[in-house]
C-alpha positions in Angstrom: 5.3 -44.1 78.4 2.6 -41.3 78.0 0.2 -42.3 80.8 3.6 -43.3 83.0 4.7 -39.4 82.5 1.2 -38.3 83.1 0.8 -39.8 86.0 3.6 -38.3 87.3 3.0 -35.0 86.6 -0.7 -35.4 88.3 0.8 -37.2 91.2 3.3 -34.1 91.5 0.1 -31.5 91.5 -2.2 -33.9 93.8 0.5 -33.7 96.2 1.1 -29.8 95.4 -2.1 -29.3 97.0 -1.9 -28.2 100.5 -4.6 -29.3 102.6 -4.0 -27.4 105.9 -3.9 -23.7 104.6 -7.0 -24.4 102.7 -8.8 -25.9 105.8 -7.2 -23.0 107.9 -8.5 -20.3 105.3 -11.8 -21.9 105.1 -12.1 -20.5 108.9 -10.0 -17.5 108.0 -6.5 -18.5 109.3 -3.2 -18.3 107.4 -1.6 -21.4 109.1 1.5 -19.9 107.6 1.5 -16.8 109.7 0.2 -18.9 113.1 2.8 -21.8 115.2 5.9 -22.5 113.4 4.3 -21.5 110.3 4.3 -24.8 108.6 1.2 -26.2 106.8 1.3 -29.7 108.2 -0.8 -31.5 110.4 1.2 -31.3 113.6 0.5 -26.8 113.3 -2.8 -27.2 111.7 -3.5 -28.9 115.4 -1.8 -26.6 117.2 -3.4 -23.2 116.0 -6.9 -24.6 114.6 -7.3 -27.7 116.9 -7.3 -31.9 116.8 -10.1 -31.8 114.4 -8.6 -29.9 111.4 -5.1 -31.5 112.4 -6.5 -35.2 111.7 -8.5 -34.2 108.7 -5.1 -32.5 107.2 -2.8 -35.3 108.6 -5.7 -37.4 106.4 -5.9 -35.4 103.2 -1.6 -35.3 103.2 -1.6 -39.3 103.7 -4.7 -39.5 101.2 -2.3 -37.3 98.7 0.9 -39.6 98.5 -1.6 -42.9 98.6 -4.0 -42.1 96.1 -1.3 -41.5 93.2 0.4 -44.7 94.0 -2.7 -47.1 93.9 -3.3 -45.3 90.8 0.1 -46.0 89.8 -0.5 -49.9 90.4 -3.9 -50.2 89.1 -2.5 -49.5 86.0 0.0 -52.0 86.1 3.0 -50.2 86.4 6.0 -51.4 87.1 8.5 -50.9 90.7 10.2 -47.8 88.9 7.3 -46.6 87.9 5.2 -46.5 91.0 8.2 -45.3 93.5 8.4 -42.2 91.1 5.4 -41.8 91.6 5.3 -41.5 95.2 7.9 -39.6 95.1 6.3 -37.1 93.1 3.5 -36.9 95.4 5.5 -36.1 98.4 8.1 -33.3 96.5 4.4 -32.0 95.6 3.8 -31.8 99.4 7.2 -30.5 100.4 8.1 -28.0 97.5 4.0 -27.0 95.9 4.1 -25.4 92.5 1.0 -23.2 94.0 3.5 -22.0 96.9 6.2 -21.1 95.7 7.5 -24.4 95.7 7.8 -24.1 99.5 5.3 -26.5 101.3 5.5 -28.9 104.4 8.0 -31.4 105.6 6.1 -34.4 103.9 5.5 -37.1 107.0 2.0 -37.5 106.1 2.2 -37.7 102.5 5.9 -40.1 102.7 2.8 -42.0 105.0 0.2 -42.2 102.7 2.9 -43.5 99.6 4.3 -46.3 102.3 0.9 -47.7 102.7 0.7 -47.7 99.2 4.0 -49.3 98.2 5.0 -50.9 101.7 2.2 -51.6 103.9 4.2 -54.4 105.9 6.4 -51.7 106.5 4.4 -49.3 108.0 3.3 -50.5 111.3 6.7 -50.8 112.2 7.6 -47.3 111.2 4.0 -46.2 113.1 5.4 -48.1 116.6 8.9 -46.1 116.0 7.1 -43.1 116.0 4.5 -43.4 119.0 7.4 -45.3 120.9 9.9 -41.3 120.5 6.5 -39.3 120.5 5.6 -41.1 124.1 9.1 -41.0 125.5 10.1 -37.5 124.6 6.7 -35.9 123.2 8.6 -34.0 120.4 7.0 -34.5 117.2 9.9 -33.8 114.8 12.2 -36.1 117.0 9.6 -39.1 116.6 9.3 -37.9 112.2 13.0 -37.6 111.9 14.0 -41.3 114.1 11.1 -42.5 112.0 12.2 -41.0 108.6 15.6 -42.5 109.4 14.2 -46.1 109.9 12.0 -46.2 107.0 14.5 -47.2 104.4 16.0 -50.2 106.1 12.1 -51.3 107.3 11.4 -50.7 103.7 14.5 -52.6 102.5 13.9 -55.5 104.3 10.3 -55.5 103.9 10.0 -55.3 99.7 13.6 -56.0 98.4 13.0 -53.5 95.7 15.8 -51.3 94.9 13.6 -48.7 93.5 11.0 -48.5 96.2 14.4 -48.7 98.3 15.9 -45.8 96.4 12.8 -43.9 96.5 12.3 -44.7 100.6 16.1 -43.3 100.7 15.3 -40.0 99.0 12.2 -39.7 100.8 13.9 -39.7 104.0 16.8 -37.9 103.6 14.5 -35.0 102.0 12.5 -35.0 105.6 15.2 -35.4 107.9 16.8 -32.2 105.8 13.4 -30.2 105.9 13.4 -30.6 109.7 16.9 -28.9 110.5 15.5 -26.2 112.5 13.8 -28.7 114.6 17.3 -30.9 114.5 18.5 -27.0 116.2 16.0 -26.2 118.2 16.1 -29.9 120.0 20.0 -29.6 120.6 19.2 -26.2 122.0 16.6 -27.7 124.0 13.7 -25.0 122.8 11.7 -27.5 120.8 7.9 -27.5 121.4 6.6 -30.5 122.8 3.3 -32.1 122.0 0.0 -31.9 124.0 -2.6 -34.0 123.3 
């Protein structure tokens, strides 16, 4: 139970880490004070460029992955392992070294669905590019996405707890992106430029 617990916890603080204000301050940009303010990949692209947007889209993903391939080398069981991911990705969303305010979690929920679902994820990925091509609004192609995840997931691993954890995971970024959810009814949401 000890190294179940532990795990947890250092899944929580791997995910608590956020990669795009580092990379942005490493250049001597608050990301927080530049775009919408978020530290995610999709701002890190907009204010420091597609380089520093991949690499924090990849060190997000790599943040809910890593915990969870930890979580099943050691054998873990289902329960286990989805709490797990989900600690990674409340790490990402509320980070203990922000304030517990952080980003909306669509790379790090990623990075734990390769981990725990990988059948799951291309479909979720086509979803996404498939809104993002049609519309070219980011949080409209994370929230349809979000929304899809659990039933992919569901039908994918018939696992109630990775089920239960998709569920949480989605409803958690569908609710961080409200003010995108606003701004889209309104019809002021930003669209993506490649």
């Amino acid at each position: 139970m000890l190294k179940e617990i532990l795990l947890v916890i250092a899944a929580y603080l791997l995910g608590s880490v956020p990669t795009g204000l580092l990379l942005g301050r490493a250049f001597g940009v608050d990301v927080r004070s530049a775009g919408s303010g978020n530290i995610g990949a999709t701002n890190v692209y907009r204010t420091l460029g597609r380089k520093f947007g991949i690499m924090t889209l990849a060190g997000d993903c790599l943040k809910g992955l890593v915990p969870v391939l930890a979580a099943q080398q050691l054998g873990l069981s289902s329960g286990w392992i989805a709490l797990t991911g989900l600690a990674a990705f409340l790490g990402h969303v509320y980070t203990v070294f922000l304030g517990f305010k952080g980003g909306k979690g669509v790379a790090t929920a990623l990075g734990v669905f390769i981990g725990v679902s990988p059948v799951a994820v291309p479909a979720a990925l086509a979803i996404f590019s498939l809104v993002l091509w049609k519309w070219r609004y980011v949080s409209l192609a994370s929230i349809t996405a979000a929304a899809a995840i659990p039933v992919i997931v569901t039908l994918a691993e018939h696992d109630a707890f990775i089920t239960l954890m998709s569920l949480a995971i989605a409803a958690i970024v569908i609710h961080k992106h409200r003010e995108n959810i606003e701004r889209l009814r309104a019809g002021t949401e930003s669209k993506f430029k490649a």
